[in-house]
C-alpha positions as CSV (number, residue, x, y, z in Angstrom):
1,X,90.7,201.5,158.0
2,X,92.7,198.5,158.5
3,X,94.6,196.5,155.3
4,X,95.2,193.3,154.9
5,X,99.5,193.2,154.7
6,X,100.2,189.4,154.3
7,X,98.5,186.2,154.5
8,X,100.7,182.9,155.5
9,X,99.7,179.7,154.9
10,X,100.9,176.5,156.8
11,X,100.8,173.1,157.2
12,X,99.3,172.2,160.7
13,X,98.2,168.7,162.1
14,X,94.2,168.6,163.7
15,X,92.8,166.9,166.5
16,X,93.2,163.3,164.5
17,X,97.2,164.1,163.6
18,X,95.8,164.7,160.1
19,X,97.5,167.4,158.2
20,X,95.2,170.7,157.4
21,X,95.3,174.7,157.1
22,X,96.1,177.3,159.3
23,X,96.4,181.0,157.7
24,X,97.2,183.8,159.7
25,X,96.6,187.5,158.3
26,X,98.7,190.2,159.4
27,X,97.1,194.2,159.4
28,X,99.4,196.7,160.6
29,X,100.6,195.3,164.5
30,X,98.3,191.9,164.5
31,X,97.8,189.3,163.1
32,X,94.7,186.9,163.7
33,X,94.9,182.6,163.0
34,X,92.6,180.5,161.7
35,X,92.7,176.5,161.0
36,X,89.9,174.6,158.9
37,X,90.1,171.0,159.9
38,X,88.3,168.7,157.7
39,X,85.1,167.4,159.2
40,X,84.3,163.4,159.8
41,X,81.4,164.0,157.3
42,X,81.8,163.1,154.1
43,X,78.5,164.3,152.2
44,X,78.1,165.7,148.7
45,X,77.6,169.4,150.9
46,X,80.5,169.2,152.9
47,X,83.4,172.0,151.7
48,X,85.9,170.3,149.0
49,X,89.6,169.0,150.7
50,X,92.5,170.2,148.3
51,X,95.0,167.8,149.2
52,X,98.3,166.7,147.4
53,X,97.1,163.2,146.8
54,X,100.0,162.4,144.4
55,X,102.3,163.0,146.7
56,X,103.0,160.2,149.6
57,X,103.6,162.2,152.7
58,X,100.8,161.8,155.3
59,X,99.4,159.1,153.3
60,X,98.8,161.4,150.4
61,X,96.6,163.5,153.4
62,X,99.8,166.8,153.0
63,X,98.2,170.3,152.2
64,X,101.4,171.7,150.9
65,X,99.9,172.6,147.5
66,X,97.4,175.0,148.5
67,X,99.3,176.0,151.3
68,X,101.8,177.1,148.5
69,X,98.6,179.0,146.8
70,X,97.8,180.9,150.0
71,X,101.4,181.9,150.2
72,X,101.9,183.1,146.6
73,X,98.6,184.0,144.7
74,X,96.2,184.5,147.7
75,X,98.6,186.5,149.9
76,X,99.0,189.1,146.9
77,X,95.0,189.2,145.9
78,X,94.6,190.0,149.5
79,X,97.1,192.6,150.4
80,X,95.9,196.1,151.1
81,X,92.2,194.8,150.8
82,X,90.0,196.2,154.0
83,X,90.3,193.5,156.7
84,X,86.7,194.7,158.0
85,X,85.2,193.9,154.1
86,X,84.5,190.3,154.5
87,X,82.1,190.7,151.4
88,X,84.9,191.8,149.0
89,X,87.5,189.4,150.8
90,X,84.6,186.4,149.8
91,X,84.3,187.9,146.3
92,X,87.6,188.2,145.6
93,X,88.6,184.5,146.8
94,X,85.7,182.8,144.8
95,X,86.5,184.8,141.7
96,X,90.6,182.8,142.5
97,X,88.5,179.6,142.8
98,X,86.3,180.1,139.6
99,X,84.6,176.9,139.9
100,X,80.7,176.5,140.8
101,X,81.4,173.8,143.2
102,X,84.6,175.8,145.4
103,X,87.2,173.1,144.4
């Protein structure tokens, strides 16, 4: 079974030049990345943006905060969880959120 043995967060820029989220988890000898980009939409269903707006880099756009979070809190809730357990990775990050909305 493969474990989960970090999670790093970063600030990365999207397609537009606008700041956003890449993690990368590491198991054992690999490591896999992922970026979420915020989408053009702006709807009451599209996913929430945690940006720092109080503070004036990027046009209060920076990610640093929650980048910060996936580096600290995240990256420990995470560690030895089964990589392959998407169910229990999802449970374990909404129960870290504890909001009904996923602010």
């Amino acid at each position: 079974m493969a474990k989960i043995t970090k999670v790093k967060g970063r600030q990365v820029f999207d397609s537009r030049g606008n700041p956003t989220i890449e993690a990368e988890v590491f198991s054992n000898n690999m490591s896999a990345t992922a970026i979420c980009p915020s989408g053009a939409s702006t709807g009451s269903f599209e996913a929430y943006e945690k940006r720092d707006k109080k503070n004036n880099k990027y046009l209060g756009k920076s990610v640093l905060q929650p980048v910060k979070l996936i580096n600290t809190i995240i990256s420990k809730k995470l560690k030895n969880q089964n990589l392959h357990n998407q169910e229990k990775i999802d449970f374990i990050l909404i129960n870290l959120d504890g909001t009904k909305q996923k602010k």
